[in-house]
C-alpha positions as CSV (number, residue, x, y, z in Angstrom):
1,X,46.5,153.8,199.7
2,X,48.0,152.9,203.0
3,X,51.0,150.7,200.8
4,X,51.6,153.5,198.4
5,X,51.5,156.0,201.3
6,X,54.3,153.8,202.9
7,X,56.5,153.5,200.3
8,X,56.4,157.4,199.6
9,X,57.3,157.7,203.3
10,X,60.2,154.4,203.3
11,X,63.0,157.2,204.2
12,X,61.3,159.5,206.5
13,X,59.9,156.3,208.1
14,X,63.6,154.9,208.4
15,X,64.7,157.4,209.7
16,X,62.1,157.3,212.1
17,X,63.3,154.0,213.2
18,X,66.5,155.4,214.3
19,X,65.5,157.4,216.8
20,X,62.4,154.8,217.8
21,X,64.0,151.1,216.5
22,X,61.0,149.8,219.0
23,X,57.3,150.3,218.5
24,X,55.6,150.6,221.6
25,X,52.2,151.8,223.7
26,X,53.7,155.0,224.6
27,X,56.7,157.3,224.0
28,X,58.2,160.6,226.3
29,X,57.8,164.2,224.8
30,X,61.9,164.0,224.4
31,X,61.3,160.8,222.5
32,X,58.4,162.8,219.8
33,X,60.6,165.7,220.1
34,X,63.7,163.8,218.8
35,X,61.4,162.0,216.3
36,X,59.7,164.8,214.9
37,X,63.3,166.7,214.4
38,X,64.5,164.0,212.4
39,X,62.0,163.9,210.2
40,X,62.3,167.9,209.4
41,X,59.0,169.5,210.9
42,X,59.9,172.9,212.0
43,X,61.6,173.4,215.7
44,X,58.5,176.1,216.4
45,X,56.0,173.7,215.2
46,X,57.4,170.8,217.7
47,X,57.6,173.1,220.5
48,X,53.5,173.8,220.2
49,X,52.8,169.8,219.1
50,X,54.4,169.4,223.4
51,X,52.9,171.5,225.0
52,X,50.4,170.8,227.6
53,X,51.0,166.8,226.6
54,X,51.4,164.5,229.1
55,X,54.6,162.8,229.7
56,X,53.8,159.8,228.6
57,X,52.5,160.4,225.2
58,X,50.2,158.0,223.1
59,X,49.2,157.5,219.9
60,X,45.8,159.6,220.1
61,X,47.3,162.4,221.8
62,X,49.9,162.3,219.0
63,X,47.4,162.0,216.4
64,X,45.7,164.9,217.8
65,X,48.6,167.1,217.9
66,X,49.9,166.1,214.2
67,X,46.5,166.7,212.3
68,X,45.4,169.9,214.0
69,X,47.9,171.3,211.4
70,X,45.1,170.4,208.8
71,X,42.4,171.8,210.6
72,X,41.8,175.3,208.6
73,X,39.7,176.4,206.2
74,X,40.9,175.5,202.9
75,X,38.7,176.3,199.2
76,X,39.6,173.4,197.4
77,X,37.6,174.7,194.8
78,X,36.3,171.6,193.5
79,X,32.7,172.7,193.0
80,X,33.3,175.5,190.5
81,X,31.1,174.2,187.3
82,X,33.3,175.2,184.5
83,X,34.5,173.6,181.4
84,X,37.2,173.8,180.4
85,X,38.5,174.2,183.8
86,X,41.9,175.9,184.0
87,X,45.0,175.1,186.3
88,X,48.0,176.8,186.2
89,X,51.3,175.1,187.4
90,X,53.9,177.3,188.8
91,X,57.0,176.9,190.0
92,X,60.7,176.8,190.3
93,X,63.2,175.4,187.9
94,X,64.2,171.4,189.1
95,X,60.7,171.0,191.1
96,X,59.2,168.5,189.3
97,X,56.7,170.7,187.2
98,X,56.4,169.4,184.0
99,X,56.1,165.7,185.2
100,X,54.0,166.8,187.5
101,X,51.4,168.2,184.6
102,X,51.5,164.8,182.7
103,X,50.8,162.8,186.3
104,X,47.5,165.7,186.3
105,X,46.8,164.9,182.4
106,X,46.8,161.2,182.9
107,X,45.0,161.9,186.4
108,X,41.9,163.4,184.3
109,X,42.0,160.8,181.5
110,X,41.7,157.7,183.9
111,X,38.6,160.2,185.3
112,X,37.2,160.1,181.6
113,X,38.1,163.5,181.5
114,X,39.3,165.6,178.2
115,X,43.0,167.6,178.7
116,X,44.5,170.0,176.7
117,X,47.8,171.3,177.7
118,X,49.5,174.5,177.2
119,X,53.4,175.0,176.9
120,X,53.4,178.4,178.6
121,X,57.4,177.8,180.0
122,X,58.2,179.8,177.0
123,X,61.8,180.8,178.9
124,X,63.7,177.6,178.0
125,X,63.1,175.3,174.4
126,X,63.7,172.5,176.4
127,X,60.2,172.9,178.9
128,X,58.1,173.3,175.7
129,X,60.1,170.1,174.4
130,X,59.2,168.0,177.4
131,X,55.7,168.8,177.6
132,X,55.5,168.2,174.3
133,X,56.9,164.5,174.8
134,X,54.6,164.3,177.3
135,X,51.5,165.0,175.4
136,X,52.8,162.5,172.5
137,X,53.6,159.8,175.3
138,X,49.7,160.1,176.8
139,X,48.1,161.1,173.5
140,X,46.4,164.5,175.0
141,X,46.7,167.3,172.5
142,X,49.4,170.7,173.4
143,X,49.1,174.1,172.8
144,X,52.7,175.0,172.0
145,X,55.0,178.1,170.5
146,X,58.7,178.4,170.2
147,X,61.1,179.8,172.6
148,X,61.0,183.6,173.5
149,X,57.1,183.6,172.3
150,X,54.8,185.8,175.0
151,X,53.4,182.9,177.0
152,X,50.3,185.4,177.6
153,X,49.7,184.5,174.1
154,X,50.0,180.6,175.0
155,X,47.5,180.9,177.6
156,X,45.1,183.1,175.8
157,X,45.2,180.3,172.7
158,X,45.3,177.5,175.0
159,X,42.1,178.4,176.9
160,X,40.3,179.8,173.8
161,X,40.8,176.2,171.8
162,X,40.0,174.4,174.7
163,X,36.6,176.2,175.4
164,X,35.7,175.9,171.2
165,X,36.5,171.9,171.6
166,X,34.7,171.6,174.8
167,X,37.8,170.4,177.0
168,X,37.4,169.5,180.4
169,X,41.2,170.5,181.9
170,X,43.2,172.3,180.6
171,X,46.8,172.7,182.6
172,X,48.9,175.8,181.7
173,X,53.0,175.1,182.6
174,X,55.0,178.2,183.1
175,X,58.2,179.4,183.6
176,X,60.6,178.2,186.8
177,X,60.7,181.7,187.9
178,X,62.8,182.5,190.5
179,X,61.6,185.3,193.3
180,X,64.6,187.3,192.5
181,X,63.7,187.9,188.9
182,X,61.1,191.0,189.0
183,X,60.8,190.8,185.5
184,X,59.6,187.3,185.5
185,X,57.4,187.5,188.2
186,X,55.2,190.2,186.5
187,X,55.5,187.9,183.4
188,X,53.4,185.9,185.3
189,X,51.1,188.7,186.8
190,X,50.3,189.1,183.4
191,X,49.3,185.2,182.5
192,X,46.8,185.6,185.1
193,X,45.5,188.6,183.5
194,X,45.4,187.2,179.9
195,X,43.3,183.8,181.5
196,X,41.0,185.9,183.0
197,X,40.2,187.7,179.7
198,X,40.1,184.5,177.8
199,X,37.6,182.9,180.0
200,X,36.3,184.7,183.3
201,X,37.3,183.3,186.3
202,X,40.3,181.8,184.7
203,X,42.7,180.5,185.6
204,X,40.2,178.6,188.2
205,X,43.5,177.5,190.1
206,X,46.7,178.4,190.7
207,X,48.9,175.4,191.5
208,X,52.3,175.2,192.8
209,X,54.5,172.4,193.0
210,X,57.0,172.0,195.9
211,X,59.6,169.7,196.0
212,X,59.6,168.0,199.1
213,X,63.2,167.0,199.1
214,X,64.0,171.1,200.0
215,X,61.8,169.9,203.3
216,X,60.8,173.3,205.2
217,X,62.9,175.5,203.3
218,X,60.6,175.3,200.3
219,X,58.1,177.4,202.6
220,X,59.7,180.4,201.7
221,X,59.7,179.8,197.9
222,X,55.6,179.4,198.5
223,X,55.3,182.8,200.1
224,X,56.6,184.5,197.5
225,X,54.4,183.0,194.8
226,X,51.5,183.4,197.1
227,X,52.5,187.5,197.6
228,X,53.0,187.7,193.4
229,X,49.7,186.2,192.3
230,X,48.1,183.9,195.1
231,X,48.5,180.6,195.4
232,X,45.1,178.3,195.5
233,X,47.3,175.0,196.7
234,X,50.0,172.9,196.3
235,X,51.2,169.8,195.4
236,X,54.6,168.0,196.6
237,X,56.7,166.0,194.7
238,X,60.1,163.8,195.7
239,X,58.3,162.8,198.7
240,X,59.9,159.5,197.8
241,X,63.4,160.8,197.8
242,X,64.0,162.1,201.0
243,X,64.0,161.6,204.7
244,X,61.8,165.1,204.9
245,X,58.5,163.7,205.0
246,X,57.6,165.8,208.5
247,X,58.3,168.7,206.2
248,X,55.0,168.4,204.9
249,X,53.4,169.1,208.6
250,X,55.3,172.3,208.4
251,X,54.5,173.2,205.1
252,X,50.6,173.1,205.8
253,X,51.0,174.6,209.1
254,X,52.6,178.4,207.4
255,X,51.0,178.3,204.4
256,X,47.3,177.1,205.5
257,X,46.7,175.9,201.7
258,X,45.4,172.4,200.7
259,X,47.8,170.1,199.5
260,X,46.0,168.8,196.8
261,X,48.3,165.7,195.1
262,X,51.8,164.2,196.1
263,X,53.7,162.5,193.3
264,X,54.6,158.5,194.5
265,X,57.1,158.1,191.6
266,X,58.1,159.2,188.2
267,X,55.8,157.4,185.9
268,X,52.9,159.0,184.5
269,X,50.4,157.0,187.4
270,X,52.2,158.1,190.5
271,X,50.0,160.8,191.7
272,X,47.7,160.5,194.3
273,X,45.3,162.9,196.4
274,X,46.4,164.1,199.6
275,X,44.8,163.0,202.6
276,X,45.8,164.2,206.2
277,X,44.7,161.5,207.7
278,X,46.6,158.6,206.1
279,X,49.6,160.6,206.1
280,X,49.3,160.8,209.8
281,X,48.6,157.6,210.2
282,X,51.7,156.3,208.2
283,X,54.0,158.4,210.2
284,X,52.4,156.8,213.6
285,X,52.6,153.3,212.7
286,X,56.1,153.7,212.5
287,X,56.5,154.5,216.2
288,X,53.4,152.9,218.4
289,X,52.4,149.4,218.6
């Protein structure tokens, strides 16, 4: 995990290594300050990580400042006994969304799990295309309509087949809405609705993707999901592709949501659970001996 964790982190970590080419025993608050900058955790956030620390700053007392971010109460909602159990991805256009569904398919398939997808992105032909590819390339079967269909009607068929073939997952796309467009936004207000009469309690969560190359700025993007429908957690992609990695401390310090997954990569494979932490940890073994 540590390996993988690294080479998601290679930028942010070398970037690190600017400001701090030498490991060593300890390092001054300007020294973290400049580090933790660098690496894109919110200016707020650093000025609370520093204070009351000592001058000389080691790796516990960093340690204990960088995972008290994690330290809330989060429902991960892994104990809810339902089958099929129903995630709905959501959000923008460019995020990494529909990859991210076939990393989750393949995710419950090397689990021994069933999958049945559902092309709710009914806004552009080419989402339903891609998740259709998707579900050829990992033989899962797709619940899919043609563009300008009501994607209520996509989740309400997607969650009723799954529940008559006994599937385990089932992962609902939808559209890349955009906070500016009302209209959209109670499009999917309504999805919700339509799972919930499908199957109580459905959808079971509500999943959005971040990508982590937008670093802290993707915070905002989050509230406004959260506001429209609530958001249950979130999973960040591109972690790979950018120097933003610290983003991620700020990203669970507003929201106070689990991170659930990152995506490592762009193959089907590169998906792995969050864990606070190892992601700590791989930050701080860039900076103390």
């Amino acid at each position: 995990m540590f390996n993988i964790l690294k080479k998601v982190f290679k930028k942010t970590n070398d970037a690190i290594k600017e400001i701090a080419p030498k490991k060593k025993k300890y390092i001054t608050k300007e020294e973290f300050e400049d580090i933790l900058l660098e690496a894109d955790v919110n200016y707020d956030l650093i000025e609370r990580f520093l204070e009351d620390l000592p001058n000389k700053i080691d790796r516990a007392n960093a340690y204990n400042r960088l995972i008290s971010v994690f330290q809330y109460k989060a429902d991960w909602k892994e104990d809810i006994d339902a089958r099929p159990f129903v995630d709905m991805i959501i959000g923008v256009n460019g995020a990494g969304k529909t990859t991210t569904i076939a990393k989750l398919a393949r995710y419950h398939q090397k689990a021994g799990k069933s999958v049945l997808l559902g092309a709710g992105d009914t806004f552009r032909a080419a989402a339903i295309e891609q998740l259709s590819r998707w579900a050829t390339r990992l033989d899962v079967p797709i619940v899919a309509t043609r563009q300008g269909h009501d994607p209520s009607a996509v989740v309400f068929d997607t969650i009723a087949s799954a529940k008559a073939k006994g599937v385990d997952h089932v992962l609902i796309d939808t559209a890349g809405r955009l906070h500016t467009q009302t209209n959209l936004g109670e499009e999917l207000k309504k999805m919700v609705r339509i799972a919930n009469k499908a199957m109580e309690g459905a959808p079971h969560r509500k999943m959005l993707i971040l990508d982590g190359t937008q670093g802290s700025s993707s915070i905002n993007q989050a509230k406004i999901f959260n506001e429209l429908i609530g958001i249950d957690g979130i999973i960040i992609t591109k972690l790979d592709g950018t120097a933003k990695g610290g983003s991620v401390l700020s990203i669970a310090d507003e929201l106070k949501m689990p991170i659930y997954y990152i995506g490592t990569g762009e193959q089907p494979d590169d998906l792995i659970q969050f864990k606070a932490n190892e992601y700590v940890n791989t930050i701080l073994d860039e900076i103390f001996i």
